[in-house]
N, C-alpha and C positions, 0 to 999 in steps of 0.2 A: 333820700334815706337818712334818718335823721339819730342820732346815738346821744343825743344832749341827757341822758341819761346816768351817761357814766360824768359825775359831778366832779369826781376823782379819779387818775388814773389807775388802774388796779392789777395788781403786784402782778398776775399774770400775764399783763404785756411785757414783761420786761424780757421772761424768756419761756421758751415754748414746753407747755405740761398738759397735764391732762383737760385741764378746762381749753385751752384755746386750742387744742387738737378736736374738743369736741363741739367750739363753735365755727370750725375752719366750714362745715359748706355753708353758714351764713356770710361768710367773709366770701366763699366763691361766689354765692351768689352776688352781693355787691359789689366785687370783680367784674362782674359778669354785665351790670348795668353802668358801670363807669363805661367798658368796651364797647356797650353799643351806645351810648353816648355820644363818645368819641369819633364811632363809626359812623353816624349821623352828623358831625361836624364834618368832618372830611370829604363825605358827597357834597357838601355845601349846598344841603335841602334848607339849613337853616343858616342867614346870613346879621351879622353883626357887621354894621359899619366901625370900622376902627374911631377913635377920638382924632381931634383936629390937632392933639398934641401929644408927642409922646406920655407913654404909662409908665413906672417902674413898679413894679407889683413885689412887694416885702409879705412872705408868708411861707407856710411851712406845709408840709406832707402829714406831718404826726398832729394827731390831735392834741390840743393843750395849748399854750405858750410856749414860746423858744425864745421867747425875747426883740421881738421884732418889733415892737413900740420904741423901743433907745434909737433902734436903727433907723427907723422912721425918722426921728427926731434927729438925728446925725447927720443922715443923707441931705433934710432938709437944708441948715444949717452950713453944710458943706458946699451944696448946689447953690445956694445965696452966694456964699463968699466966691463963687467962679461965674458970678454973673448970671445967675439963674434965675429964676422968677417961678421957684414951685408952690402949689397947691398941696392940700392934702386930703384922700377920702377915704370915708370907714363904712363899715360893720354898721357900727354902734351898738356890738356885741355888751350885753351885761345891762344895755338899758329895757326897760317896760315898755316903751313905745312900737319897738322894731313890727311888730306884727301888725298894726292898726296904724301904720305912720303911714301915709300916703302920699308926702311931697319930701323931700330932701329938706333939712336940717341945717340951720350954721351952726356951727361951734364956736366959743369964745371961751373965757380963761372962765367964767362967770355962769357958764350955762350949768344947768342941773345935771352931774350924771347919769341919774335916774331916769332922765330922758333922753338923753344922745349918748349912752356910755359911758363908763371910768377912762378908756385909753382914751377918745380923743379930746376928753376935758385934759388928760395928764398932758399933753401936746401941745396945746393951748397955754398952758398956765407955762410950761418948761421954756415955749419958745416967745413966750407975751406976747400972742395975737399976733404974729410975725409976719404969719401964710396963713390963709383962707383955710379954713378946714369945714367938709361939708361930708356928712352921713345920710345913708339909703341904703335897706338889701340890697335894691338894682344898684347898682354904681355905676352904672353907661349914666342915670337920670342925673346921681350926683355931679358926676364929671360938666354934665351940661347945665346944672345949676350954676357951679363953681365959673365956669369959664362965663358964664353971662352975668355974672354979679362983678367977676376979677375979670375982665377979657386979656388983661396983660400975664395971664399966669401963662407961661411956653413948657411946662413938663406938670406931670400930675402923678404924685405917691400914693400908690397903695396900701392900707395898711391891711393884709392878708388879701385874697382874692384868687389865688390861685388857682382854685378849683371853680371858681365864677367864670360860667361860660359865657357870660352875658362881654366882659372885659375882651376883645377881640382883640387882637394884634396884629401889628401892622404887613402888610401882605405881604413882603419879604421877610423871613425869617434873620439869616443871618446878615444881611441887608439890609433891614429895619432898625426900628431906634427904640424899637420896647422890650423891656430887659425885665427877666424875673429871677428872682433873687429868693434859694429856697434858706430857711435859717435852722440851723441843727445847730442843740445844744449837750450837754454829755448824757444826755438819756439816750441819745444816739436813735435809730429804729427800733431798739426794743427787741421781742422775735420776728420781727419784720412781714408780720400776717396784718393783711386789710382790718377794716372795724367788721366784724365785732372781735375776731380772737387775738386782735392785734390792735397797736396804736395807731396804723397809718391808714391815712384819708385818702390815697394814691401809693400808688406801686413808686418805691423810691428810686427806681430805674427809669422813670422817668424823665422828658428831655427839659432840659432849665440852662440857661446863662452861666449862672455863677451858684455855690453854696457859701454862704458865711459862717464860719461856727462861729460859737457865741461863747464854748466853757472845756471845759477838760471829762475827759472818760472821768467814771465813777472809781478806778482803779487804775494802778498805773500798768497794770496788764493789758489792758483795753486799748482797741488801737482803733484813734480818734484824732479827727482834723484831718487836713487835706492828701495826707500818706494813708488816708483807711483803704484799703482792696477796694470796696464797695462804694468806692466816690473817684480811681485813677482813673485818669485821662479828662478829667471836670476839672473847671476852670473854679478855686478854690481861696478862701481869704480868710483868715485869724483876726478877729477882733479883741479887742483889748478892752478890758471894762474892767471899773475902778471905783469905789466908794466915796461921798464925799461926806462934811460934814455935816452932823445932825442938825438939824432947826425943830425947834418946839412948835408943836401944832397951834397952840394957842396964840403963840407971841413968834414970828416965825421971824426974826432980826434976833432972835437969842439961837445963837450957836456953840456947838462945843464937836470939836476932835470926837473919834473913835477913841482915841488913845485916855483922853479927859471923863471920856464916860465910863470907861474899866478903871481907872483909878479912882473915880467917885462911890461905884456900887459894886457889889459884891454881884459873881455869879449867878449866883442864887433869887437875887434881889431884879435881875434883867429878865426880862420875856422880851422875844424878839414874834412880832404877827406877820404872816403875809399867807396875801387870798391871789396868787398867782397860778398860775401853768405848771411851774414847777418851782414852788415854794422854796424847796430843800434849798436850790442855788443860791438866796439870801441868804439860807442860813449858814450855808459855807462861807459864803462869802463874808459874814461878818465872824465868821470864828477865824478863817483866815488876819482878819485885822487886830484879831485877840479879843473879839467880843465875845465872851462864852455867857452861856445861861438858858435859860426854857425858851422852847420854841412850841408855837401854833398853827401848824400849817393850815389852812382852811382853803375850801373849791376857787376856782379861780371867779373872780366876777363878784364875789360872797361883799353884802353889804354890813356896814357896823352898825351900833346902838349903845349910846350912854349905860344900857345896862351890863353888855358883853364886857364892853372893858373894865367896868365896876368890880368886876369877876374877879377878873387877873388881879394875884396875889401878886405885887412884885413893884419895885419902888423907880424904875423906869420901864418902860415902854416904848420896843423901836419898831417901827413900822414904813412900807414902801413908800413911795413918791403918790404910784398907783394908788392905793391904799385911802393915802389922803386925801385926794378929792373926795371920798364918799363921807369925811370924818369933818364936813364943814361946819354942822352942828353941835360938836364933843367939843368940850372944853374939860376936858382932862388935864391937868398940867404934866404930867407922869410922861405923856407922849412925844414921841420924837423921830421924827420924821428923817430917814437917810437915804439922800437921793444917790443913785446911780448914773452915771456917762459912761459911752462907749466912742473910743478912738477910730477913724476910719484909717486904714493904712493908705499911703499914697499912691499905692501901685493901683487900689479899688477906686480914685478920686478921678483919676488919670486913665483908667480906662473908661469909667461911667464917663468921663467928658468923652471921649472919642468916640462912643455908640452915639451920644446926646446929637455931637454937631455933623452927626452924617445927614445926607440931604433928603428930603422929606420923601419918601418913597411912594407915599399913598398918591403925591400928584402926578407920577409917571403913569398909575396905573388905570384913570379913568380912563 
């Protein structure tokens, strides 16, 4: 069942009125076939062989973005520096190929978005070709691409999949070594109704490893992060995310401060663009740094054009990481590209090692 419809999320997920009361038995219905889904897994009429190496699966419940490409990119990066040897596989949500692509994908820093996605080019370029990154709807095909091109890859990142029944997990649950990691950001569930009268993909009561949040409630009323009611007794992590310096899209060795860009232009004079999941967060996040001025949110995945930007009235131009891989053509000089990082805390490094080097479970069970 497919909702790629809603291009934006719409103000009525946020809390429960008259419109999502009146699309609640579409949302049962699709309740209704995730359960017997589920219930067809569980007889084990349909069987998925696990991969030959642990999975960690980064994805969310709610439709949209939550920000689980950083963490992608962090996890990676982190797993390296502890001796790890990860891969990474996607989606390749937001490209034109997905539907007519018939074999698995490599990624490189260099590949067209347009064809493999915006996130796993932005992964690529972030981590310079570091880990193997390879896209397919199925992702059992990806996984067995990736390990016969790299066979030394020993863990494999997901970038979303959780609701991919195809992604199998390894036959001991809390025993095993595949870890899924749901990502909530401060949109929190919204009114907590299935699609359609609601934002979520999955009943958020569902069973998962670990939640990472990613951001703060919309209000300081809001009770959000690992103290929410609706998350006690889950094994829970605060991530820390940070701004860094801008680089001009044209000339990307010219940098300049947050701080250097509000002293140079006036309010007025700044548009800040982003085509994410949930846009807003950039935009806090750069008023947070005392970047004020107009903002554009646009759908997530949404590509650019020499003539869109031509548009914007405004004497800089700050835009995502994400963003910029689809701007390889714009030679704007106005633009200015602000990447984001996210910190892993240690308590989440040191436990994902200790799931990692438990012993291979899948070889006790033939």
């Amino acid at each position: 069942m497919s909702f790629s419809f809603f291009r934006k999320a719409p103000k009525f997920w946020e809390r429960r009125g008259p419109t999502s009361i009146l699309l609640w038995p579409l949302s049962w219905l699709y309740g209704t076939v995730l359960r017997l889904r589920k219930l067809i897994q569980e007889t084990g009429l349909i069987k998925h062989r696990p991969a030959p190496v642990p999975v960690i699966i980064v994805g969310n419940i709610r439709v949209g973005g939550t920000g689980k490409t950083p963490i992608v990119i962090a996890l990676a990066e982190r797993l390296s520096q502890l001796g790890w040897r990860p891969g990474i596989i996607s989606r390749g949500y937001g490209s034109s190929s997905t539907s007519s692509q018939t074999t698995p994908l490599q990624v490189r820093s260099d590949s067209d978005p347009a064809l493999v996605g915006d996130e796993p080019v932005l992964i690529a370029k972030r981590t310079q070709d570091q880990f193997p990154i390879w896209v397919f709807p199925k992702r059992q095909k990806s996984i067995q691409a990736l390990l016969r091109h790299d066979p030394n890859v020993n863990v494999i990142i997901s970038d979303d999949g959780l609701q991919h029944t195809g992604l199998a997990r390894w036959p001991a649950r809390e025993g095993g070594r595949d870890i899924e990691f749901v990502v909530r950001d401060g949109r929190g569930e919204g009114n907590r109704f299935l699609l359609p009268a609601g934002p979520l993909r999955e009943s958020a009561t569902r069973e998962r490893d670990a939640t990472l949040f990613t951001g703060k409630a919309k209000n300081s009323e809001s009770k959000f992060g690992p103290q929410d009611e609706y998350f006690l007794g889950r094994r829970a992590f605060l991530l820390q995310s940070h701004l860094g310096n801008a680089y001009q899209l044209i000339h990307p060795e010219n940098t300049q401060t947050l701080t250097q860009i509000t002293d140079s232009y006036l309010p007025n004079k700044i548009t800040a663009v982003a085509a994410l999941g949930n846009p807003q967060r950039f935009f806090d996040d750069l008023l947070k740094q005392g970047v004020a001025g107009k903002t554009i949110p646009l759908p997530d995945h949404a590509s650019y054009t020499t003539e869109f930007f031509s548009k914007i009235n405004a004497q800089c131009i700050l835009i995502t990481e994400k963003d910029a891989v689809k701007c390889a053509a714009i030679t704007d000089e106005r633009i200015w590209v602000v990447p984001m990082t996210l910190t892993l805390p240690d308590t989440l490094a040191e436990w994902l090692q200790s799931i990692l080097q438990r012993p291979d479970p899948y070889r006790y069970t033939l």
